[in-house]
C-alpha positions as CSV (number, residue, x, y, z in Angstrom):
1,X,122.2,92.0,92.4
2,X,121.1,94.4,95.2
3,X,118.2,93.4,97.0
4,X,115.1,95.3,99.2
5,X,116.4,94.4,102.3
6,X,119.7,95.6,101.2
7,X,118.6,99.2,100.3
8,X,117.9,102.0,103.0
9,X,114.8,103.5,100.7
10,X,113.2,100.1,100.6
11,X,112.9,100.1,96.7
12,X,112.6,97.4,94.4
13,X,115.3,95.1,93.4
14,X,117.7,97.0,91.4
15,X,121.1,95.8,89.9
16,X,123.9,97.9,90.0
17,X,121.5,100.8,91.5
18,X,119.0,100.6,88.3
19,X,115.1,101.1,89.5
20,X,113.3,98.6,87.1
21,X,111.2,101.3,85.3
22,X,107.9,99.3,85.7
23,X,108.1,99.0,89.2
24,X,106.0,100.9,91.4
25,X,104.2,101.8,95.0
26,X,101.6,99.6,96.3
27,X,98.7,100.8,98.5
28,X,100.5,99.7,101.8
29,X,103.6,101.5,101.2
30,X,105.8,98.5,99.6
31,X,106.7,98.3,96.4
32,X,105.4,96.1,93.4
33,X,107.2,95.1,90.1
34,X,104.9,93.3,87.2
35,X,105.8,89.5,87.0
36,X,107.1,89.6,90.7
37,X,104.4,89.0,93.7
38,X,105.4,90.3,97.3
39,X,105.7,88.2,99.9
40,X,103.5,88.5,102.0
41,X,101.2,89.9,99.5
42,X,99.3,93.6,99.7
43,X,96.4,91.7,101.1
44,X,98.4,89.4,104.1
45,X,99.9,92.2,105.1
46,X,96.6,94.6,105.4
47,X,95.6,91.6,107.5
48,X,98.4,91.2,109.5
49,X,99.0,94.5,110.6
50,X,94.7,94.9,111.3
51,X,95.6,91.3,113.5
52,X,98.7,92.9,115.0
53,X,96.3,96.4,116.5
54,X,93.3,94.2,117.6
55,X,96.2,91.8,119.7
56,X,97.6,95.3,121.5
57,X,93.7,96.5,122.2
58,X,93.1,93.2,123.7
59,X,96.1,93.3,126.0
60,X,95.6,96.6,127.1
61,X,92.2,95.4,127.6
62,X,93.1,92.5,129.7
63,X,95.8,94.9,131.4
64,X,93.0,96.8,132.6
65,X,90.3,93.9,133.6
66,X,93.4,92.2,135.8
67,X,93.9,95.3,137.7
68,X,89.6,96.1,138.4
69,X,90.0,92.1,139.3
70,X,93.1,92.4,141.7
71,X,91.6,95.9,143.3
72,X,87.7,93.5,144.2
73,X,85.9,96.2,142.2
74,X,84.8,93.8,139.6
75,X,81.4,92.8,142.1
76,X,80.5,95.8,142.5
77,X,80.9,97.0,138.9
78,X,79.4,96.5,135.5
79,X,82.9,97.7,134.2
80,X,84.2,94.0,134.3
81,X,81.3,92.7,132.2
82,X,81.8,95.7,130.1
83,X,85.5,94.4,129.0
84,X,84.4,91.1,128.6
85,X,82.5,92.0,125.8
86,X,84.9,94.1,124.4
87,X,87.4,91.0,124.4
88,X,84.1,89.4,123.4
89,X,83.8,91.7,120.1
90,X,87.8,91.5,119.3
91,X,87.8,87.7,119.5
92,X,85.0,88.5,116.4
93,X,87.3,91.2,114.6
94,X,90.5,88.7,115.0
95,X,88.5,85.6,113.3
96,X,87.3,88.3,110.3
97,X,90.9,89.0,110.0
98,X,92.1,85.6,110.1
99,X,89.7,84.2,107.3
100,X,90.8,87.2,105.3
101,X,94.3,86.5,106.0
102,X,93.9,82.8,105.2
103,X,92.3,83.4,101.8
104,X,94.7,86.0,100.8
105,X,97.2,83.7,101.2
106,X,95.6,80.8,99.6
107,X,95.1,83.1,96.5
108,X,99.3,83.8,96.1
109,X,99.7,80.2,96.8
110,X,97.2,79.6,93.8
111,X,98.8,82.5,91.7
112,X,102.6,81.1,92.2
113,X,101.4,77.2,91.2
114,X,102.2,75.6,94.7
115,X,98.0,74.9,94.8
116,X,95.6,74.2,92.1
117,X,92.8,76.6,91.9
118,X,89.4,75.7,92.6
119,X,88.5,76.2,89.1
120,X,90.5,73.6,87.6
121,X,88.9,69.9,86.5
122,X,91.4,67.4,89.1
């Protein structure tokens, strides 16, 4: 049986280069096949790649607040205070993120039996 990772067009699993006919695209550009749940799921990886952009803005960020800190300009300028906040506000964004990320994949751990749900009588 051919695999994802084994096909250049990234399609489903196929066997003997068969598309299973109710497969189809997801939102995020991966594929999704009834009965079958992506790892990570639709919602992990709309989390991870948001998680992934806020980690580049804050190294540019902190790129830029090491050179105003190396060049003495931070005492004379509100520019420094001005990217603390900014790291401030990302910090923020990257916990939303993370909670999101976190319940996402509690859901598919829920979904494939490896947790109970919260529903259930224990």
């Amino acid at each position: 049986m051919k695999r994802d990772r084994d096909r250049k067009d990234g399609g489903p699993d196929t066997e003997k280069g068969q598309e299973d006919p109710g497969c189809g695209p997801d939102l995020l550009g991966g594929t999704t096949c009834p009965g079958k749940i992506e790892i990570p799921t639709g919602e992990e990886r709309e989390a991870l790649m948001a998680m992934k952009a806020i980690k580049e803005r804050v190294r540019l960020v902190k790129e830029r607040l090491a050179a105003l800190r190396a060049s003495d300009l931070e005492r004379d300028s509100s520019e420094g205070l001005k990217m603390e906040g900014e790291l401030s506000s990302l910090k923020e964004e990257w916990d939303r993120w993370e909670k999101k990320r976190v319940a996402a994949a509690k859901r598919r751990m829920i979904i494939l039996g490896h947790e109970p749900s919260g529903t259930e009588n224990e």
